[in-house]
C-alpha atoms as an extended CHARMM CRD file, in Angstrom:
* protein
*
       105  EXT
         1         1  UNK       CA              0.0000000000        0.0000000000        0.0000000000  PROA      1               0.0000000000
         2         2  UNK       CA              1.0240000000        3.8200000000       -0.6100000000  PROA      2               0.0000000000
         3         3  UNK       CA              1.6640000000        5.7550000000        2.5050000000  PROA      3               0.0000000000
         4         4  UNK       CA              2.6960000000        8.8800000000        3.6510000000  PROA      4               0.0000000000
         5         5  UNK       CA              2.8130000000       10.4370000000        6.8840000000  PROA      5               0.0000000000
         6         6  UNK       CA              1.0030000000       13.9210000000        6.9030000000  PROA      6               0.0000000000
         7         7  UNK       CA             -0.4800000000       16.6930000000        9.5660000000  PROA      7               0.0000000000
         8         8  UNK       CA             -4.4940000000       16.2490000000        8.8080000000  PROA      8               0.0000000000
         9         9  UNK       CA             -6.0180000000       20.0970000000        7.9490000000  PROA      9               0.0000000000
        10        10  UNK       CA             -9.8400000000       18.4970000000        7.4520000000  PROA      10              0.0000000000
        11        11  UNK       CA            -10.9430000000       21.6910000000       10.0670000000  PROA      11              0.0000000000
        12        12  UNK       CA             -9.8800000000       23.7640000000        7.8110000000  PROA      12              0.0000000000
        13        13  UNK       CA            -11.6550000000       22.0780000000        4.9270000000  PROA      13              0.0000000000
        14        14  UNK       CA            -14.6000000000       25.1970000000        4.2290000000  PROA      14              0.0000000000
        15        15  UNK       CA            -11.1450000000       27.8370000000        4.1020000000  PROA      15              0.0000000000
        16        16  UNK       CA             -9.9750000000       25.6030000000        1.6360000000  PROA      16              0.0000000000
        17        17  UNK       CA            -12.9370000000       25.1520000000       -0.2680000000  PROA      17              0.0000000000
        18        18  UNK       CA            -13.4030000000       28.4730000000       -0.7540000000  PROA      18              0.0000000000
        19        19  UNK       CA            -10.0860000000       28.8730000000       -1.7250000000  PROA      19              0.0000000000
        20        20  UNK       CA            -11.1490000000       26.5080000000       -5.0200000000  PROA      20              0.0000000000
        21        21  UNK       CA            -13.9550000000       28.1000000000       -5.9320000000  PROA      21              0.0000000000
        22        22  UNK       CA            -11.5830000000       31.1940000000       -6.8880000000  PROA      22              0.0000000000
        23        23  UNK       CA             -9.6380000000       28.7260000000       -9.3540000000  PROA      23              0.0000000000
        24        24  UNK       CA            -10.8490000000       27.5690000000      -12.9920000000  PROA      24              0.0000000000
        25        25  UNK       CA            -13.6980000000       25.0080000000      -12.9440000000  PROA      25              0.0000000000
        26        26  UNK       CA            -12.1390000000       22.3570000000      -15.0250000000  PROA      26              0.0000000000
        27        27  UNK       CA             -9.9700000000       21.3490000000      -11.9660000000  PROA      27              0.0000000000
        28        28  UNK       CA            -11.5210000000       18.8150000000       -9.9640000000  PROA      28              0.0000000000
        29        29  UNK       CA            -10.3880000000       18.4300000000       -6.8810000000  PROA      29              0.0000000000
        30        30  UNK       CA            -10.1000000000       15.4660000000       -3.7590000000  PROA      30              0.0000000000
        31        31  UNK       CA            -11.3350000000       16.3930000000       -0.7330000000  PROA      31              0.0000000000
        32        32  UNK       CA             -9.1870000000       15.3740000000        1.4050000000  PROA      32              0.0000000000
        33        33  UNK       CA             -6.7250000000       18.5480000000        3.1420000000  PROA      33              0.0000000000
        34        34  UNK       CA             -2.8190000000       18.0090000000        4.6690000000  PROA      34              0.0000000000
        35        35  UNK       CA              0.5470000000       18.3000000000        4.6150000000  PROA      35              0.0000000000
        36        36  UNK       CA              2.5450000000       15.7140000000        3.6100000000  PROA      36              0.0000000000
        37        37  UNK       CA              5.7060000000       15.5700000000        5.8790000000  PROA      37              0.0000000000
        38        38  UNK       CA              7.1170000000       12.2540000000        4.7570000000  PROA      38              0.0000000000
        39        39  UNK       CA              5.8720000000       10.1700000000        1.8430000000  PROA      39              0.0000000000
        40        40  UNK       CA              6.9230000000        6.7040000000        2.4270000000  PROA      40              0.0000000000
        41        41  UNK       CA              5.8690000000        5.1090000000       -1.4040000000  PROA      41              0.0000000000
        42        42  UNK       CA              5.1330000000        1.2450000000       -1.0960000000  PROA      42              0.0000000000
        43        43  UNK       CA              4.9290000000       -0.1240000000        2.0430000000  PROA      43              0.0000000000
        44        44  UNK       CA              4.0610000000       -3.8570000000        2.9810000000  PROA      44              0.0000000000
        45        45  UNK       CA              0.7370000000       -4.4740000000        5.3170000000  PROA      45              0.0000000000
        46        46  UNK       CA              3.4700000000       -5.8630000000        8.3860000000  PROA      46              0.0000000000
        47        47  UNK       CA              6.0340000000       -3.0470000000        7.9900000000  PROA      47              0.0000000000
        48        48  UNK       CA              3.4070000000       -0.5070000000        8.9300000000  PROA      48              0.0000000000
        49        49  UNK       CA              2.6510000000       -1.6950000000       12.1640000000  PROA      49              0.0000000000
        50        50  UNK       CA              6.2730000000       -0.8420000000       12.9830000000  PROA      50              0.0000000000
        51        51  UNK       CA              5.7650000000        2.6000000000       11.4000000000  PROA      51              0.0000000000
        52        52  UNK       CA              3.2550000000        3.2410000000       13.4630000000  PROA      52              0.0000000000
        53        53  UNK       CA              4.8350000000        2.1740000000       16.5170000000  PROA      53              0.0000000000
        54        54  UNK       CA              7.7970000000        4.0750000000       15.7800000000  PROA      54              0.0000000000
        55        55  UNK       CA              5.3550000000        7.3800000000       15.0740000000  PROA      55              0.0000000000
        56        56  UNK       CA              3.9450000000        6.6880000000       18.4370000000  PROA      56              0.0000000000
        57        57  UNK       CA              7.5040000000        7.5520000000       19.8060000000  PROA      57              0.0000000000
        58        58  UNK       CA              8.0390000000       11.2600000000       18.6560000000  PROA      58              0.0000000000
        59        59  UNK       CA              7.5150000000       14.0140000000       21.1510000000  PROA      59              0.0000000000
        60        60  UNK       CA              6.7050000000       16.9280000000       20.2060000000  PROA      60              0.0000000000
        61        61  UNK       CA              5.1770000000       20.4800000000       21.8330000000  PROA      61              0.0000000000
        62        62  UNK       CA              2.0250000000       21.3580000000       19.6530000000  PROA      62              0.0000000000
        63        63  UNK       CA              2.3770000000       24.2630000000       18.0440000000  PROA      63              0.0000000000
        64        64  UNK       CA              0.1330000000       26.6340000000       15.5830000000  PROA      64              0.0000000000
        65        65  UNK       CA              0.8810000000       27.2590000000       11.9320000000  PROA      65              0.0000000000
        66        66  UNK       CA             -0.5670000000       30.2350000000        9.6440000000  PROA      66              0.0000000000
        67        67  UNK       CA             -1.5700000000       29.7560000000        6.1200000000  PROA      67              0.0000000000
        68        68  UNK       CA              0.9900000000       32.1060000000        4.2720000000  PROA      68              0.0000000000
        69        69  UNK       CA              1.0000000000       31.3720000000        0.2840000000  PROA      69              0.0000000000
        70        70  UNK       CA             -0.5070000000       29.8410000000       -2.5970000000  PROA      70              0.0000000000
        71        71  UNK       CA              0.9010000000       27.8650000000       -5.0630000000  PROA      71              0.0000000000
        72        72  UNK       CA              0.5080000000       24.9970000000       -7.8470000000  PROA      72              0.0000000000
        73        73  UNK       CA              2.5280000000       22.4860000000       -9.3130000000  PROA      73              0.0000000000
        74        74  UNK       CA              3.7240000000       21.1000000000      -11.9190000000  PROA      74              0.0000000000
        75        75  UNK       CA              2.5260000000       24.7990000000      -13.5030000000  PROA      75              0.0000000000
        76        76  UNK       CA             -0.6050000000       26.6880000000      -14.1300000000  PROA      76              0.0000000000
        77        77  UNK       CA             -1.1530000000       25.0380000000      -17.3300000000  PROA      77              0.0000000000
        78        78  UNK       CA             -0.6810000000       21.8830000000      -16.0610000000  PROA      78              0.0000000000
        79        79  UNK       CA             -2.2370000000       21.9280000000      -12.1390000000  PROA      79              0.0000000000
        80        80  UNK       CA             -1.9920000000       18.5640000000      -10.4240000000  PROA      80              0.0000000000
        81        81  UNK       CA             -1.2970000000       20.0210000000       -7.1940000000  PROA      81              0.0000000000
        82        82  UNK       CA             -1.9310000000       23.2670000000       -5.2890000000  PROA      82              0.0000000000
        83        83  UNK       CA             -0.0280000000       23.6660000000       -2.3140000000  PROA      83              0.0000000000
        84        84  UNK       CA             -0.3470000000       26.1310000000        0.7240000000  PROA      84              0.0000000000
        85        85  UNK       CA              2.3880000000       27.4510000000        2.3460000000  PROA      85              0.0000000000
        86        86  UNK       CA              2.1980000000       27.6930000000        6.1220000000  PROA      86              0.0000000000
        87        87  UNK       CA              4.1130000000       29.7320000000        8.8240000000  PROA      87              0.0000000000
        88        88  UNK       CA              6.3300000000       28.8380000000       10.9860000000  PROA      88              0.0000000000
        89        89  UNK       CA              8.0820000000       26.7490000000        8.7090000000  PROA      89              0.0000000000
        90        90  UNK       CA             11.1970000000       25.7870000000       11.5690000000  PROA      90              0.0000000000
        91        91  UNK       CA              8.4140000000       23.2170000000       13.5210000000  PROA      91              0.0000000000
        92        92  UNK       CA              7.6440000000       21.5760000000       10.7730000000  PROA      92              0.0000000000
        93        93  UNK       CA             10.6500000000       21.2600000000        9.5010000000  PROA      93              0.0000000000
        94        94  UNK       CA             12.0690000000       20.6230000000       12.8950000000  PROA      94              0.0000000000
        95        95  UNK       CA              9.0390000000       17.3490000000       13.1870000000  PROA      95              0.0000000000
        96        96  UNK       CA              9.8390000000       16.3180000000        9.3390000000  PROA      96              0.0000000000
        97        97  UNK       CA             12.9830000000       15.8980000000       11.2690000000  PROA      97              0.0000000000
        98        98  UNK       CA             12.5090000000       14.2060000000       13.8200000000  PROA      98              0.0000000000
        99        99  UNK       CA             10.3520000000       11.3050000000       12.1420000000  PROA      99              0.0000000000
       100       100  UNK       CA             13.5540000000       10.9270000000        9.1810000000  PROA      100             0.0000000000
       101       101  UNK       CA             15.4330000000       10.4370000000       12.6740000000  PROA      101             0.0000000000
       102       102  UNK       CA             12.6280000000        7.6270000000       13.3970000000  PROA      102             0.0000000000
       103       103  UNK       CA             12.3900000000        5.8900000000       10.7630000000  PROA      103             0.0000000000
       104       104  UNK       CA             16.1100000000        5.7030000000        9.5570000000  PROA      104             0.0000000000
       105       105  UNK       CA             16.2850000000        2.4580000000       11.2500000000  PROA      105             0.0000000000
């Protein structure tokens, strides 16, 4: 299966919306909302119990981020994604860290 590890921004999910109604109506969009801190590709069924028991492991103080930018990629012509940036980027970097730390092993 694919997995990634992300922060889940579903509250959010009527900001967001509105957000898409202000783009061109061909798009269609999922409607799911996050950020993707680690994307882990293929992974087999057994191997994500240990993920997940290595996820369990992080400590980390909560903290708040701001939505800060809009963006899309590959290009405008060509939208697969659109991305938000958020604010302050150093905790989530600094938690992106922390699971690489995790799951080197």
């Amino acid at each position: 299966m694919r997995l990634f590890i992300a922060i889940d921004f579903n509250e959010l999910k009527d900001c967001f919306n509105e957000l898409q109604e202000d783009l061109p109506k061909k798009l269609s969009f999922t409607k799911t909302f996050h950020l993707t801190l680690k994307f882990l590709g293929e992974v087999r069924l057994n191997d994500a119990d240990s993920i997940i028991s290595i996820l369990k492991n992080i400590k980390f103080e909560p903290f708040t981020v701001y939505l800060d930018s809009i963006g899309v990629f590959p290009n405008e012509n060509n939208i697969r994604v659109i991305w938000v940036g958020l604010k302050p980027e150093e905790k989530i970097i600094a938690l992106q860290n922390e699971i690489d730390k995790s799951l080197m092993g």
